[in-house]
C-alpha positions in Angstrom: -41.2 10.2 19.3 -38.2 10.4 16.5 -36.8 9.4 13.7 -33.4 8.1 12.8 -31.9 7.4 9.6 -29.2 4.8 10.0 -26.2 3.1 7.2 -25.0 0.0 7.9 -22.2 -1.1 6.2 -20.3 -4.8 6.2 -21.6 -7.7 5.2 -25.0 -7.0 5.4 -26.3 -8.2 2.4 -27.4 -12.0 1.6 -27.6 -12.6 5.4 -31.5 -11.5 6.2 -30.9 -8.5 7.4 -33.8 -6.8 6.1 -36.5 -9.3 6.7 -34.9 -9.9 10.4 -35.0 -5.9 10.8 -38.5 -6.1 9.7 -39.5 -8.4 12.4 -37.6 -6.9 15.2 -38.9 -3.4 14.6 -42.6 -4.7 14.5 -41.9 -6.8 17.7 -40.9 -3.4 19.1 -43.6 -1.1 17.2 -41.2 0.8 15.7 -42.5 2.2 12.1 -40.1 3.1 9.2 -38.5 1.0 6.3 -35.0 -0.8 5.4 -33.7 -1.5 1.9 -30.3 -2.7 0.8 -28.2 0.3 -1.5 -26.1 -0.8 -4.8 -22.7 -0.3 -2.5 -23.7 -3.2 -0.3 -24.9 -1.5 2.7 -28.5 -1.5 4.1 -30.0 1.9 5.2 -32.7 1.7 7.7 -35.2 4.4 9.2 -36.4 4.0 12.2 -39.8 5.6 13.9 -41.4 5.6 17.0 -40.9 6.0 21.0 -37.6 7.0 21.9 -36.3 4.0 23.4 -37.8 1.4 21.2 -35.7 3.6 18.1 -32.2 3.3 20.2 -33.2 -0.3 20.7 -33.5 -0.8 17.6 -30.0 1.4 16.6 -28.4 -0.6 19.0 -30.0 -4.1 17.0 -28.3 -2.7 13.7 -25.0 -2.6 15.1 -24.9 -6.8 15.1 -28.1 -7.7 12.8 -29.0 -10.9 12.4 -26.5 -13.7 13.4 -24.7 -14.0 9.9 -24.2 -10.6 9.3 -20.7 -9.0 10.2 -21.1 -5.6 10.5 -18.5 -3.4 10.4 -20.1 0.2 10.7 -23.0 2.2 11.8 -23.9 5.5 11.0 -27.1 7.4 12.4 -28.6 11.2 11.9 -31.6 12.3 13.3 -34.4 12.8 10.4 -37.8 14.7 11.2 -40.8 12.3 11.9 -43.1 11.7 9.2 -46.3 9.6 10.9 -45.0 6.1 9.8 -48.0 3.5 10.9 -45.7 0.6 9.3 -42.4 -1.2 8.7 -41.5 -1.9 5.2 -38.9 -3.7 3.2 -37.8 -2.1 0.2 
């Protein structure tokens, strides 16, 4: 079990990244939330088994298909218990 915290920056905004982040870390039963920040990026943390997170990681680094992404940053956070994703 862990927990990432991950900024992606690009054009990430507009392009459903959020909701399409949503469904892929359900589909996976990964727990955590995503929300877009006022620079344009979209932060996203991600918790649950250890290769359904780095499956997910590896998801954020192309999004959904009309998001360009440019960067990815990740650091390991301490897990918290997340039951659910959210969208902020």
């Amino acid at each position: 079990m862990k927990r990432v915290h991950v900024e992606v920056s690009g054009s990430v905004q507009g392009v459903f990244f959020r909701d399409s982040c949503r469904s892929e870390a359900r589909s996976r039963g990964v727990a955590g939330w995503v929300r877009n920040t006022a620079e344009g990026a979209v932060e996203v943390e991600l918790e649950g088994d250890d290769d359904a997170v780095d499956a997910m990681v590896e998801w954020c680094r192309t999004g959904p298909p009309r998001a360009e992404v440019e960067a990815v940053r990740t650091r390991d956070v301490p897990p918290t218990g997340a039951d659910r994703f959210e969208v902020h």
